[in-house]
N, CA, C and O atoms as a GROMACS GRO file, in nm:
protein
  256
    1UNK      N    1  -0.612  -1.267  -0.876
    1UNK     CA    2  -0.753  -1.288  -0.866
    1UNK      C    3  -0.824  -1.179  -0.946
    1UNK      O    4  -0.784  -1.063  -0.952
    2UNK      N    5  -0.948  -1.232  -1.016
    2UNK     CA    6  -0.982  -1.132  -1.149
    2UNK      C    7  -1.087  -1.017  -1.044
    2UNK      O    8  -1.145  -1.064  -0.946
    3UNK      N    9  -1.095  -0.913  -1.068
    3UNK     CA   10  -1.215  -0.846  -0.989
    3UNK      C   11  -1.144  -0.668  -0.980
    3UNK      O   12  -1.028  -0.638  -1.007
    4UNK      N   13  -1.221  -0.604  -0.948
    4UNK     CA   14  -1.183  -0.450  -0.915
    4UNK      C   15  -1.060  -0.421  -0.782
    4UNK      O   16  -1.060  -0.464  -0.666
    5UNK      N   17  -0.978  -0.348  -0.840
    5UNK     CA   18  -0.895  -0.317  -0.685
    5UNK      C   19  -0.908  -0.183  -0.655
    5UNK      O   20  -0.931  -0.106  -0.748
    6UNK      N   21  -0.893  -0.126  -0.503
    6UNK     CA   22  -0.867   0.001  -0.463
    6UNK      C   23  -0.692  -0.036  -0.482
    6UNK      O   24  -0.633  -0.142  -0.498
    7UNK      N   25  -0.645   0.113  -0.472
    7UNK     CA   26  -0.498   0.088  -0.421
    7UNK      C   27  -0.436   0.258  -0.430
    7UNK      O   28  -0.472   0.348  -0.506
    8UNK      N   29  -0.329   0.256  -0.321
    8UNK     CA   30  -0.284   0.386  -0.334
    8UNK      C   31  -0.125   0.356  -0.344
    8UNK      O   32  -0.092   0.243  -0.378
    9UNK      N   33  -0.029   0.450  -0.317
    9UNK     CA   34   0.113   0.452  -0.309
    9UNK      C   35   0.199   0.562  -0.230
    9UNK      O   36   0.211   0.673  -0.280
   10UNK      N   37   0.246   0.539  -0.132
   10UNK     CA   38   0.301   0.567  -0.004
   10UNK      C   39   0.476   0.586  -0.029
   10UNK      O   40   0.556   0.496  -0.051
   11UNK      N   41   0.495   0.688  -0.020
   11UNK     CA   42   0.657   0.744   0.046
   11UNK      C   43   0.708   0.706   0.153
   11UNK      O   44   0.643   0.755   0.246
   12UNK      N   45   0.798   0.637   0.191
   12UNK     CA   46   0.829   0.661   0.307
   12UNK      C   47   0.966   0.596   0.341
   12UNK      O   48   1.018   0.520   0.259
   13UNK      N   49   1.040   0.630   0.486
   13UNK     CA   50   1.166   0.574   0.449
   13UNK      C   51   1.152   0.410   0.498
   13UNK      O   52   1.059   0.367   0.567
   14UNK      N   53   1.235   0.353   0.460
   14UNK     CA   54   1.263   0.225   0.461
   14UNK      C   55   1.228   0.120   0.560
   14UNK      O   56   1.180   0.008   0.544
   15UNK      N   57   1.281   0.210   0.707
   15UNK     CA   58   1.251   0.118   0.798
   15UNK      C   59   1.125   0.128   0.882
   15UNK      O   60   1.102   0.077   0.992
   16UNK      N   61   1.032   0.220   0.790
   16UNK     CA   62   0.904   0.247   0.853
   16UNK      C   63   0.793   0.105   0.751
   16UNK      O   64   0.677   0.084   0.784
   17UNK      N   65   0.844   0.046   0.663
   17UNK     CA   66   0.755  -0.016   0.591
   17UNK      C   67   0.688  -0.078   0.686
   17UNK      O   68   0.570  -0.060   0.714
   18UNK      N   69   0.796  -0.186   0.760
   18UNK     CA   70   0.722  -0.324   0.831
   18UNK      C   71   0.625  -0.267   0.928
   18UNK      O   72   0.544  -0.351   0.970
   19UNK      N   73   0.610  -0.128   0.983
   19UNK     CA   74   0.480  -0.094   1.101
   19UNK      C   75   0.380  -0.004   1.006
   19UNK      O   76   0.292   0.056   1.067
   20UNK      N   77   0.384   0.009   0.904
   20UNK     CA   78   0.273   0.115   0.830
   20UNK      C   79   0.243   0.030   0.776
   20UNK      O   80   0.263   0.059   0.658
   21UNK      N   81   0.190  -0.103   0.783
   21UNK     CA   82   0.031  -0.212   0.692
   21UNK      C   83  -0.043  -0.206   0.746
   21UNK      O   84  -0.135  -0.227   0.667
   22UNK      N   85  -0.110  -0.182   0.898
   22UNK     CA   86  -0.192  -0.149   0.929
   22UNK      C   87  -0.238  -0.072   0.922
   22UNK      O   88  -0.361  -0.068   0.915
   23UNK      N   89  -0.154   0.042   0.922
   23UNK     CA   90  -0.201   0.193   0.889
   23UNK      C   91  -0.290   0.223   0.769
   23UNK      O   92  -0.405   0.265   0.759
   24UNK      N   93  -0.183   0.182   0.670
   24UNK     CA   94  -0.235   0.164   0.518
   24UNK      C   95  -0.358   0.093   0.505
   24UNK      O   96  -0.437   0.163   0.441
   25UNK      N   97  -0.419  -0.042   0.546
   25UNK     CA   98  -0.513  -0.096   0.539
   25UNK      C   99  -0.638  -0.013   0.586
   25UNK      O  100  -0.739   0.007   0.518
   26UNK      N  101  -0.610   0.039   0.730
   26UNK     CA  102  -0.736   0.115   0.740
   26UNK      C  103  -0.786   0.267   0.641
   26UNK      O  104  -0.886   0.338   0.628
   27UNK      N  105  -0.627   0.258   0.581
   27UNK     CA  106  -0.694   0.410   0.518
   27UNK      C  107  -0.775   0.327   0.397
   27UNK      O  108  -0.892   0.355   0.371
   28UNK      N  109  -0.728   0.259   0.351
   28UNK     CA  110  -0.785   0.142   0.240
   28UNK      C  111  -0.954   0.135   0.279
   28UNK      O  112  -1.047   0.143   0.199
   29UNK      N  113  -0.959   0.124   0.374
   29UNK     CA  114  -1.152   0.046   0.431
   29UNK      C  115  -1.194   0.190   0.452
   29UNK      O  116  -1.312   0.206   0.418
   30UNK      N  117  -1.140   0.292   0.493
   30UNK     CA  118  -1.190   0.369   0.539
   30UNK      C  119  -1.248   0.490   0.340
   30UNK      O  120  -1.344   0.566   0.342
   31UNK      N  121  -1.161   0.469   0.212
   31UNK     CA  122  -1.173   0.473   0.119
   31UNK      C  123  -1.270   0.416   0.065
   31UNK      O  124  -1.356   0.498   0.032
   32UNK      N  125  -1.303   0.282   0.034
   32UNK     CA  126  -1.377   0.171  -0.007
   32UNK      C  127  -1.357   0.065   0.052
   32UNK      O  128  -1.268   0.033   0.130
   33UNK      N  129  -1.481  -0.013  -0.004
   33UNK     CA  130  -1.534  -0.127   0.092
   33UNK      C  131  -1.440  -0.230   0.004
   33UNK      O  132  -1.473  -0.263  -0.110
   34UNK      N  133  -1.275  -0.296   0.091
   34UNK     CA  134  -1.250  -0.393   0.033
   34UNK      C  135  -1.280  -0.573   0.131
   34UNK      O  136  -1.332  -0.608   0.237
   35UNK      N  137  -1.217  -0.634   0.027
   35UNK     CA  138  -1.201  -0.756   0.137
   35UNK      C  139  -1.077  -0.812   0.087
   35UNK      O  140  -1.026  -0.794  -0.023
   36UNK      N  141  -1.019  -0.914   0.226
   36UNK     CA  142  -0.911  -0.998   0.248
   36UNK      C  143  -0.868  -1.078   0.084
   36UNK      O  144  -0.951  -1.130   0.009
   37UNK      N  145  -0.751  -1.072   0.064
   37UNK     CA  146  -0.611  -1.042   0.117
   37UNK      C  147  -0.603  -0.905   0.056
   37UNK      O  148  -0.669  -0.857  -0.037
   38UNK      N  149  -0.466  -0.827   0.163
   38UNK     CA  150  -0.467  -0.712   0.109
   38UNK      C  151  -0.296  -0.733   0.070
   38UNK      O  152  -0.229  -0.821   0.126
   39UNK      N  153  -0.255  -0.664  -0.006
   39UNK     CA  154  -0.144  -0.683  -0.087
   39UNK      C  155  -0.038  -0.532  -0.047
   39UNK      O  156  -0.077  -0.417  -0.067
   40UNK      N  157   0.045  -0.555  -0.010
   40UNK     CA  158   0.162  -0.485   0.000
   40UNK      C  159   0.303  -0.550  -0.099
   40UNK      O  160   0.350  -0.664  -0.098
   41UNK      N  161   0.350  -0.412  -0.192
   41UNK     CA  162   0.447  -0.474  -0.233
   41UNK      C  163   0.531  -0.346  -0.301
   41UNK      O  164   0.480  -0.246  -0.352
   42UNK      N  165   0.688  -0.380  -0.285
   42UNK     CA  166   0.769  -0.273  -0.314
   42UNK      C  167   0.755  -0.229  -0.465
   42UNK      O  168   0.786  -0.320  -0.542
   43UNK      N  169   0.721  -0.122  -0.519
   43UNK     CA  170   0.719  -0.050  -0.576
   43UNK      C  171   0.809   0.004  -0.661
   43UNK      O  172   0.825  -0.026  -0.779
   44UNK      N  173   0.895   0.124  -0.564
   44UNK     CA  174   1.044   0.174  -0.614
   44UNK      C  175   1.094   0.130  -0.505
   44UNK      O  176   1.027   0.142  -0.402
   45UNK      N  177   1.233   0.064  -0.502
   45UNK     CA  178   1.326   0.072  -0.419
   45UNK      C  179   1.396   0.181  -0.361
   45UNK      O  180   1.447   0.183  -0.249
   46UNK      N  181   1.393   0.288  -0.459
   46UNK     CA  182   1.474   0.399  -0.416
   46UNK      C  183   1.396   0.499  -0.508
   46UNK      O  184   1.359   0.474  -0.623
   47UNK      N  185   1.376   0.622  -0.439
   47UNK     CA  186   1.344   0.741  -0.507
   47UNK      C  187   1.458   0.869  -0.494
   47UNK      O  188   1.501   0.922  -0.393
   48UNK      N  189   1.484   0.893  -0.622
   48UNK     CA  190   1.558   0.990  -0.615
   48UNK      C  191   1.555   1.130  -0.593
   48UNK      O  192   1.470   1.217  -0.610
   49UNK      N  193   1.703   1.130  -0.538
   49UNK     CA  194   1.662   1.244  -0.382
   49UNK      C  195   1.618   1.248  -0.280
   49UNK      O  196   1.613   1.357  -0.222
   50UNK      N  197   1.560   1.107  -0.206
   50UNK     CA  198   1.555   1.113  -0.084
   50UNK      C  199   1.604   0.972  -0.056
   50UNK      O  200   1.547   0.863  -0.057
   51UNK      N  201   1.724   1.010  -0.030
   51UNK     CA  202   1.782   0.923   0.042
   51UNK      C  203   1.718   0.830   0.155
   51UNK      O  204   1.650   0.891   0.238
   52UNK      N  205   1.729   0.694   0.170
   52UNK     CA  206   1.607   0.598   0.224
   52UNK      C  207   1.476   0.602   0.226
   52UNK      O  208   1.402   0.581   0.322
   53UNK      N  209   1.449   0.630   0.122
   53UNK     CA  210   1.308   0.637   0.089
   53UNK      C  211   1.264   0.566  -0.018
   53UNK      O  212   1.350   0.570  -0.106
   54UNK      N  213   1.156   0.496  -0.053
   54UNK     CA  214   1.094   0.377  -0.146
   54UNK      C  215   0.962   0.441  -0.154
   54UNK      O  216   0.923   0.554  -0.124
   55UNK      N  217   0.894   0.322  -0.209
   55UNK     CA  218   0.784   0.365  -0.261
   55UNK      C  219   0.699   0.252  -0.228
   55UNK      O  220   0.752   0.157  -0.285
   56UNK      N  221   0.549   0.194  -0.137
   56UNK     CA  222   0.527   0.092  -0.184
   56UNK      C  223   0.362   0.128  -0.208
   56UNK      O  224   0.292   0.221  -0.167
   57UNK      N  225   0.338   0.033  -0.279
   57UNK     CA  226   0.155   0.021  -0.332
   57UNK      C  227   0.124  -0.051  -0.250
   57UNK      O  228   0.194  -0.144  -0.211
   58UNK      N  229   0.001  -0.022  -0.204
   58UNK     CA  230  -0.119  -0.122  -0.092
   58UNK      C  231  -0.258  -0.142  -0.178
   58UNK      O  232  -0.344  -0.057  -0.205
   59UNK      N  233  -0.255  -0.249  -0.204
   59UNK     CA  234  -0.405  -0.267  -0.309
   59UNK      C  235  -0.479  -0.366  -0.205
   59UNK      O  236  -0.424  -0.415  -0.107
   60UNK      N  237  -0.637  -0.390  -0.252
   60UNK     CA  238  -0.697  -0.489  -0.220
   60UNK      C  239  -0.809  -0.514  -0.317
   60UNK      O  240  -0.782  -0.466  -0.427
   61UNK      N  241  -0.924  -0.574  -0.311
   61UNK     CA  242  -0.991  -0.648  -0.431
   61UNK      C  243  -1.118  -0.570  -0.342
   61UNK      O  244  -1.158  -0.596  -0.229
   62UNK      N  245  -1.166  -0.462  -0.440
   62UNK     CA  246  -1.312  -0.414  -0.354
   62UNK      C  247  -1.424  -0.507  -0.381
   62UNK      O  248  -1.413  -0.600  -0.462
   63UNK      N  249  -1.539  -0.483  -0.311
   63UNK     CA  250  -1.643  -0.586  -0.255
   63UNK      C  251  -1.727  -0.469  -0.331
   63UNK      O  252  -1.741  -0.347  -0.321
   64UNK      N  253  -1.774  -0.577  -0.414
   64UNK     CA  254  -1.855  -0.561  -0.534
   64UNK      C  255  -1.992  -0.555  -0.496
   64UNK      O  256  -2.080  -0.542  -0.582
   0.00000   0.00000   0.00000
């Protein structure tokens, strides 16, 4: 979808992804004013040197 995004990128290990989207989202609103859908998606699979750890980006489309 064409328009402006916020977005940041998060460390963390692996099996913390599936409970940190909420987290992430509010730091997102609490940054800038976005709106629905917000996008989570893996990044790096693996970062080197820390063993179970990835990388993912949280974007959304700010409200213009």
């Amino acid at each position: 979808m064409a328009g402006e995004y916020a977005c940041f990128y998060q460390e963390m290990k692996n099996d913390e992804v599936a409970r940190n989207g909420l987290q992430a989202l509010d730091f997102l609103k609490s940054a800038a004013k976005v709106v629905p859908p917000f996008y989570q998606e893996d990044f790096s699979s693996s970062v080197l040197g820390h063993d179970g750890s990835v990388i993912i980006k949280y974007s959304a489309k700010l409200d213009l």
